[in-house]
C-alpha positions as CSV (number, residue, x, y, z in Angstrom):
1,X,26.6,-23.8,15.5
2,X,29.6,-21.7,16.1
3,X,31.6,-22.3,19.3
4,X,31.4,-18.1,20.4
5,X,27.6,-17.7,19.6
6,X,26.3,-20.8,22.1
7,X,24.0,-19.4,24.4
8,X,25.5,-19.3,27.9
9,X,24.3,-20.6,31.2
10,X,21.7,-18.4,33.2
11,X,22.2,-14.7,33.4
12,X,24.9,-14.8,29.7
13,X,22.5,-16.7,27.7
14,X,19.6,-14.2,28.7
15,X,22.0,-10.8,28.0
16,X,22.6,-12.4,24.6
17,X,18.9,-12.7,23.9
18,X,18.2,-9.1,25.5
19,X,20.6,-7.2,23.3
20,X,19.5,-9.1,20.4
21,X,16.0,-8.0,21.0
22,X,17.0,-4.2,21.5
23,X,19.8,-4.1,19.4
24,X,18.9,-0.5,17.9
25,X,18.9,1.1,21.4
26,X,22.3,-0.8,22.6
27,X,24.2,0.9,19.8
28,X,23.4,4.4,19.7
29,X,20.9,7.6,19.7
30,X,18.7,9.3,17.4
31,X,19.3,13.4,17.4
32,X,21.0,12.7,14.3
33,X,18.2,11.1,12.7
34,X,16.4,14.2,10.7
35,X,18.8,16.8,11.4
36,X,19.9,19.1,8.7
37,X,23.1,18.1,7.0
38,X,24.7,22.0,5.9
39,X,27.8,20.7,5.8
40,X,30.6,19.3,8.1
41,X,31.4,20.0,11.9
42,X,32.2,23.4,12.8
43,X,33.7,24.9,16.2
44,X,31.4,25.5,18.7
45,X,30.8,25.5,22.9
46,X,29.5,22.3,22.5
47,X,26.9,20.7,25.5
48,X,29.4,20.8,27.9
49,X,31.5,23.9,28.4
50,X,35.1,25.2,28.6
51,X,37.8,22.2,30.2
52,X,39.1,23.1,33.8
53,X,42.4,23.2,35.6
54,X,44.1,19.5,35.1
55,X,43.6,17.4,37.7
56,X,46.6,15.4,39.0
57,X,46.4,12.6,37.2
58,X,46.5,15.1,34.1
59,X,42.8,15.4,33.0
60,X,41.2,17.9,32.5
61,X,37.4,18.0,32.4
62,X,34.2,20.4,31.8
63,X,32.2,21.6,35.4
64,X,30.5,18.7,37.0
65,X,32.8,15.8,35.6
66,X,35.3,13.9,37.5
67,X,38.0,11.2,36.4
68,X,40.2,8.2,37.8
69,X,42.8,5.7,37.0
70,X,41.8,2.3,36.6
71,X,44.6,0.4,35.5
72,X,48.1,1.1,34.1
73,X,51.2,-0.8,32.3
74,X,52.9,-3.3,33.9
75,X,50.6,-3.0,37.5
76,X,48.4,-5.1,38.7
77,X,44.8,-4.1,37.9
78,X,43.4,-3.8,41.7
79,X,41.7,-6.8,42.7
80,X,43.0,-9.6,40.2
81,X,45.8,-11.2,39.3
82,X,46.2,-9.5,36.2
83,X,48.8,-7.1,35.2
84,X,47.7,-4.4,32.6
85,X,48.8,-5.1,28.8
86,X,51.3,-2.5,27.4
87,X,49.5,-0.2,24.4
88,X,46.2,-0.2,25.5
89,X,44.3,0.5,22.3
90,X,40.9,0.3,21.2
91,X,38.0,-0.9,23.8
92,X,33.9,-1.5,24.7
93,X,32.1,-2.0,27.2
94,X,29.6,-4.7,27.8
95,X,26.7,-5.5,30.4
96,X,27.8,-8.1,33.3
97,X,25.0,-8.4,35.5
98,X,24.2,-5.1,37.5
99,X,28.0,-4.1,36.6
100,X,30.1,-4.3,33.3
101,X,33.3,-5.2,31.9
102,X,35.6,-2.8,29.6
103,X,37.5,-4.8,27.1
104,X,41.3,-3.1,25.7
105,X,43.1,-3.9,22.6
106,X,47.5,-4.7,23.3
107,X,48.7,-2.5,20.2
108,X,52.0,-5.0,20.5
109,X,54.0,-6.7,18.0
110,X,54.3,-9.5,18.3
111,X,52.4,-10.1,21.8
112,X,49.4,-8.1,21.5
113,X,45.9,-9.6,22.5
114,X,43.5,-8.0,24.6
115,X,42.4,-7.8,28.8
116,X,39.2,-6.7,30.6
117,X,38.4,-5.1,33.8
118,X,35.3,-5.9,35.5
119,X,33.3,-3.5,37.2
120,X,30.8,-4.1,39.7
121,X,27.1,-1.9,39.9
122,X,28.8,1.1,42.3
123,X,32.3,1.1,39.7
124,X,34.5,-0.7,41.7
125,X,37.3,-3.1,40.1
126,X,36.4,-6.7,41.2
127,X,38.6,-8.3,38.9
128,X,40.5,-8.5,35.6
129,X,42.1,-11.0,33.0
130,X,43.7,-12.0,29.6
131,X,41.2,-12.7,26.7
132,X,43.6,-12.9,23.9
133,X,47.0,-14.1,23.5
134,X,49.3,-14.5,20.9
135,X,48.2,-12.2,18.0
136,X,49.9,-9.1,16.2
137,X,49.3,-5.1,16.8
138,X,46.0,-5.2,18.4
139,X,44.5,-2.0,17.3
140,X,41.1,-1.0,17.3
141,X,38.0,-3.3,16.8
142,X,34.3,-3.5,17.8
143,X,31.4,-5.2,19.8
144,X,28.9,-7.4,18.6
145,X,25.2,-7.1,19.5
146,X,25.4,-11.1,20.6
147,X,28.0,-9.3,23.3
148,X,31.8,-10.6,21.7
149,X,34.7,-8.1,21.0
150,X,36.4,-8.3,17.8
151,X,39.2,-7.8,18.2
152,X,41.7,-6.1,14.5
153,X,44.8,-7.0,13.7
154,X,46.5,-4.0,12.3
155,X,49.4,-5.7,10.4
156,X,49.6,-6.3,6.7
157,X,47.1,-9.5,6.2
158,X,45.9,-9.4,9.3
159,X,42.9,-10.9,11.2
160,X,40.2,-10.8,13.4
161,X,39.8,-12.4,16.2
162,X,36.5,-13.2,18.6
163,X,36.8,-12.7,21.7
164,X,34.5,-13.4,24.8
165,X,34.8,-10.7,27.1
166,X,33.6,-12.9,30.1
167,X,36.7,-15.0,29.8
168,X,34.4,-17.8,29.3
169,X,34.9,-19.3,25.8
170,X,38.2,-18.9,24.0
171,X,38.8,-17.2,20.9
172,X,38.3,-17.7,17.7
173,X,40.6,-16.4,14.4
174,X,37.8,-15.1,12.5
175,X,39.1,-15.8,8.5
176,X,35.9,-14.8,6.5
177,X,36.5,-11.3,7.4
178,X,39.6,-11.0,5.1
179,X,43.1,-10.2,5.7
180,X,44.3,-6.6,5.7
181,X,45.4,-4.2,7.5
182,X,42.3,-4.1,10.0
183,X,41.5,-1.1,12.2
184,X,38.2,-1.1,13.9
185,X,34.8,-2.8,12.8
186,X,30.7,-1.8,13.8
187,X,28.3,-3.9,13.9
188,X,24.8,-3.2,12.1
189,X,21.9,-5.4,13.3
190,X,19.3,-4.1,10.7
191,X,21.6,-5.0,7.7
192,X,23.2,-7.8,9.2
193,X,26.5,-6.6,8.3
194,X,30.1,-6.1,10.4
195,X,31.7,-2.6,8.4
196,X,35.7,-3.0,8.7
197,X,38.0,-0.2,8.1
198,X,41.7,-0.4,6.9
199,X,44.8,1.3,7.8
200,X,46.6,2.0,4.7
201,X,47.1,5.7,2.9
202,X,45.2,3.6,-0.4
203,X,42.7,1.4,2.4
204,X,39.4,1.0,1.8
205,X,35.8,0.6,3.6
206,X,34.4,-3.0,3.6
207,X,31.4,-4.9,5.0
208,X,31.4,-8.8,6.0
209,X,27.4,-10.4,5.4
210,X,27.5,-13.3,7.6
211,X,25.7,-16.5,5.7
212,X,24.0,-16.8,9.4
213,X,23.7,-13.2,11.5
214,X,25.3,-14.1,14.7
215,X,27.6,-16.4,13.1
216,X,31.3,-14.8,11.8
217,X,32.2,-18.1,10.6
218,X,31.0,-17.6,6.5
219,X,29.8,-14.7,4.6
220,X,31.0,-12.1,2.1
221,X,33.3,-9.8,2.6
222,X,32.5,-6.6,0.6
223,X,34.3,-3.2,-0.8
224,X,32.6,-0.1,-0.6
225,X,32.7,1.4,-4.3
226,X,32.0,4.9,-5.1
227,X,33.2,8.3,-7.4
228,X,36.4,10.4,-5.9
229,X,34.6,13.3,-4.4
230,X,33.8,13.2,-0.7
231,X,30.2,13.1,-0.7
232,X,28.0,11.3,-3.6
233,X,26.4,7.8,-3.9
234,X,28.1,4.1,-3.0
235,X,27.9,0.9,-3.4
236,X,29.3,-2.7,-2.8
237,X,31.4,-5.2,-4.5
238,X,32.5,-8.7,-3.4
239,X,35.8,-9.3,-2.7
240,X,36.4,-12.3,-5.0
241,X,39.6,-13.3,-2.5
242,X,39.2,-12.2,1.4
243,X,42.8,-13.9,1.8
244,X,44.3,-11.0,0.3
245,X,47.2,-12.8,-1.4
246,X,48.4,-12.6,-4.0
247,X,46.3,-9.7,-4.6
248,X,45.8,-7.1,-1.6
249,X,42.1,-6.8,-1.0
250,X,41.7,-3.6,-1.5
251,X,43.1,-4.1,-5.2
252,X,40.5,-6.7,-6.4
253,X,37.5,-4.3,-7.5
254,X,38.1,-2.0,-9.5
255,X,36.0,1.0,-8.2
256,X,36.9,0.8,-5.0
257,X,36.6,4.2,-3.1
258,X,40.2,5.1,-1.6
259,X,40.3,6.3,2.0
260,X,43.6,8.2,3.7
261,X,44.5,6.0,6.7
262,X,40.9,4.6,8.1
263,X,40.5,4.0,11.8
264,X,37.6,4.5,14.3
265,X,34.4,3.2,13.2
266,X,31.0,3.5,14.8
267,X,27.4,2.4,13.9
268,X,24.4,4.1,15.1
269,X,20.5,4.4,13.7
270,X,21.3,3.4,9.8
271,X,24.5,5.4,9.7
272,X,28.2,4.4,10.1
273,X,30.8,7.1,11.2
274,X,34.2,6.3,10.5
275,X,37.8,8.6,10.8
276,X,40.4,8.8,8.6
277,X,43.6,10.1,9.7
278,X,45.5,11.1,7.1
279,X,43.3,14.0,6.2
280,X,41.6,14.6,9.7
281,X,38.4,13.7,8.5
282,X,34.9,12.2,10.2
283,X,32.8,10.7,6.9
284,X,29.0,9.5,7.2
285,X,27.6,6.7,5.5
286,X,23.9,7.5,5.5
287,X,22.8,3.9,4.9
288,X,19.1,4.1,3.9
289,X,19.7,6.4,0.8
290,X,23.6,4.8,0.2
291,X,24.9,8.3,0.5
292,X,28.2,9.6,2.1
293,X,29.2,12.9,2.8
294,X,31.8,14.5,5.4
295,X,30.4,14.9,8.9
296,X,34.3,17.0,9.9
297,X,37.2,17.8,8.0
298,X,39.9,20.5,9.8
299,X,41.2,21.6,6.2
300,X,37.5,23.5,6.2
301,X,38.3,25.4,9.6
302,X,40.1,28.5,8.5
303,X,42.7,28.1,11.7
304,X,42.3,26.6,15.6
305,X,40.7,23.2,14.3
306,X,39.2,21.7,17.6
307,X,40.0,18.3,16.2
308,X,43.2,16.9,15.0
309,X,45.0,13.3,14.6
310,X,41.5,12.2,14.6
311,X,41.5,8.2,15.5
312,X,38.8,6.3,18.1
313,X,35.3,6.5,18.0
314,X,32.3,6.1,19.6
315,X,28.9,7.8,20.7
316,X,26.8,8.4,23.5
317,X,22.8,7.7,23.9
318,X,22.1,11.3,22.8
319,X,23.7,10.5,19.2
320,X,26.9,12.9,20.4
321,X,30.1,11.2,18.4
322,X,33.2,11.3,21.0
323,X,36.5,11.4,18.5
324,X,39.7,10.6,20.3
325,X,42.9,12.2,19.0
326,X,46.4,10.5,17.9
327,X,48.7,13.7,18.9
328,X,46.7,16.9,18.3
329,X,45.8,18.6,21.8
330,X,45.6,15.1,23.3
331,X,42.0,15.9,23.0
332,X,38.3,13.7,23.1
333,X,35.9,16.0,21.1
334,X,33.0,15.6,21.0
335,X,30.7,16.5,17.6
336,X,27.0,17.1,18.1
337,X,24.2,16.2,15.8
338,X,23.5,20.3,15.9
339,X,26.8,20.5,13.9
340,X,29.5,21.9,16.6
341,X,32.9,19.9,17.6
342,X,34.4,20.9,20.8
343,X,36.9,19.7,23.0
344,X,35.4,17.3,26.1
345,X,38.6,16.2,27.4
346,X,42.5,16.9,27.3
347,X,45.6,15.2,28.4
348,X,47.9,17.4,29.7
349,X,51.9,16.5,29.7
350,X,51.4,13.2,27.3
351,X,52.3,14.3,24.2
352,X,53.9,11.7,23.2
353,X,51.2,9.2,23.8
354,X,47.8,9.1,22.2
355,X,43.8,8.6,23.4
356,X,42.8,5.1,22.4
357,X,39.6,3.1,23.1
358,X,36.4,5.8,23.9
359,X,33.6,3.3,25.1
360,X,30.3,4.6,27.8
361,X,29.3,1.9,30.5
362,X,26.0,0.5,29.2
363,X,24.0,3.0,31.5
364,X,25.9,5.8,29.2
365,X,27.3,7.3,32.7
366,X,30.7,6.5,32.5
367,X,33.3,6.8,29.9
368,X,36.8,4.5,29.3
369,X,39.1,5.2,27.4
370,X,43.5,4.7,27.5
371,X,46.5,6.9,27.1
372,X,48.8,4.5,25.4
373,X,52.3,5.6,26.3
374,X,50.9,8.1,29.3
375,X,53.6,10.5,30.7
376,X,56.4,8.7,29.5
377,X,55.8,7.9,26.1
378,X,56.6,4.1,25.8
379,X,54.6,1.6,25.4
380,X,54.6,0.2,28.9
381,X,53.5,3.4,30.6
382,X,49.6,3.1,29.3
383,X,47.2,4.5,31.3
384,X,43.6,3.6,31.6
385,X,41.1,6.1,32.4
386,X,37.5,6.5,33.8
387,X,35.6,9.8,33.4
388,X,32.2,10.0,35.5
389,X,29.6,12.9,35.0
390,X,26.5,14.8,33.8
391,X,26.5,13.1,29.9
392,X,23.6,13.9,28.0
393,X,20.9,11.4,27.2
């Protein structure tokens, strides 16, 4: 048995077995499920109203929502011995008791890694620490349903790594899943697949099959194959070598469906969401029929696109997709399953910076997320933010 998936002692073992059991609720809602599809995201009020007057920590925030600071750069997260990576960058949340813990990617070269901050059942910081060291570029990534982080490597043939975001078990380099240029990953309990997306202008959209769900040790790794348009059928291919050399994967199968710069990826009730930033789009994989189709794309707004330098994803309980922006307004918008994207949050004087790792406490009432380079645009002046309110369920 693989050394991550063990079942833990007391209260870890019986989370792993819980999440298992409900995996469809622990990774998303339903409004989308049935809703009519007349084309991409369009501006709109959105659920939550206009933004008010920044606070002073520079967020701004609809009526009824309030934010905080929870770690930054080169400080000591509050109650540990821990001092906060540089680059925070992609992130999740995961269940620790009555509390939680919110994982972040180190977007370094060549440091990287990742950290967690542990929250107890009020919010408060009671601790933090290093759960990866010694990796490239931590980017984005994803969580598992058996509760590990995997953790992307966004460098030419990188990995993945599996982390254990109770600083329990150490991590392991996770091969099977190919080396590329990763980005972020979702994981899809009722297919038993991990989808992958990769940051390259020519990338492409692939899904691992573990031989044993659970287990990221073996499997096939898979390219998603399809015609040129942006909506239309798909299908899969194997990747006949996951090491990517001498051959890049994504030129093994001929086929393969090109994608402008992937990042964010997000699974939720048979569908996968994932952003590409090189031509600010959201695409859809509706996974029951093997369709894809556009769910936003700013080319199609005639001018004021709510949504640019998309990047980070994730969604709420209510089926609501949270995109965070790389530039743009320094926005979060969020994109209903009604078919309206709206701003939810802004960043005000970090324009040089961009919002990184979107992930909701497991009782959907809270939402993390980082400023990478904050106010003064380097690396080592990330900010890691809280936002606490009225989110619908």
């Amino acid at each position: 048995m693989d050394p991550l998936q063990r079942p833990g002692p007391g209260r870890r073992g019986l989370l792993r077995t819980a999440v298992i059991g409900a995996s469809a609720a622990a990774f998303g809602g339903s409004l989308w499920r049935g809703a009519a599809h007349a084309g991409p995201a369009r501006p709109g009020p959105g659920p939550y109203g206009a933004l008010g007057p920044a606070d002073a920590d520079g967020l701004s925030l609809p009526r009824g929502f309030t934010g905080r600071v929870v770690a930054r750069s080169g400080q000591r997260v509050p109650n540990s011995s821990y001092t906060w990576h540089h680059a925070p960058d992609g992130g999740a949340c995961f269940p620790d008791g009555g509390g939680w813990i919110y994982v972040s990617n180190s977007e370094i070269d060549p440091s990287g890694g990742a950290g967690a901050v542990r929250f107890d059942s009020s919010g408060t910081v009671t601790g933090a620490y290093r759960i990866l060291s010694g990796t490239r570029q931590n980017c984005a990534g994803g969580a598992t349903p058996w509760h590990t982080w995997l953790s992307c490597e966004e460098v030419g043939r990188g990995y993945v790594y599996e982390t254990d975001p109770y600083g329990i078990r150490a991590a392991v380099r996770r091969d099977a899943l190919g080396r590329f240029k990763h980005e972020a990953a979702a994981a899809d309990p009722v297919r038993q697949a991990v989808y992958l997306t990769e940051d390259e202008s020519n990338g492409c959209l692939y899904r691992f099959l573990p031989t044993t769900w659970g287990d990221l040790s073996a499997g096939r790794l898979q390219v998603l194959t399809a015609g040129s348009g942006t909506s239309g059928s798909f299908a899969w291919a194997d990747v006949p070598d996951p090491d990517g050399s001498p051959t890049a994967t994504r030129s093994q199968v001929a086929g393969a469906k090109r994608f402008s710069g992937g990042e964010g990826c997000h699974y939720a009730d048979d569908t996968v969401w994932f952003t590409t930033k090189g031509d600010n789009r959201v695409w859809r994989l509706n996974l029951g029929p093997s369709t894809y189709e556009l769910a936003y794309d700013d080319s199609l707004i005639d001018s004021g696109a709510p949504l640019t330098g998309v990047d980070n994803v994730t969604g709420s309980a209510s089926g609501d997709l949270f995109v965070a922006e790389d530039g743009g307004s320094m926005d979060i918008c969020v994109i209903t399953p009604e078919g309206e994207v709206a701003p939810f949050l802004r960043l005000q004087g970090q324009s040089s910076s961009e919002i990184t790792g979107p992930a909701f406490s497991p009782d959907g009432s809270r939402l993390y997320f980082s400023s990478q380079r904050g106010t003064s645009g380097s690396s080592s002046g990330g900010i890691t933010y809280e936002v606490t309110g009225p989110f619908r369920h």
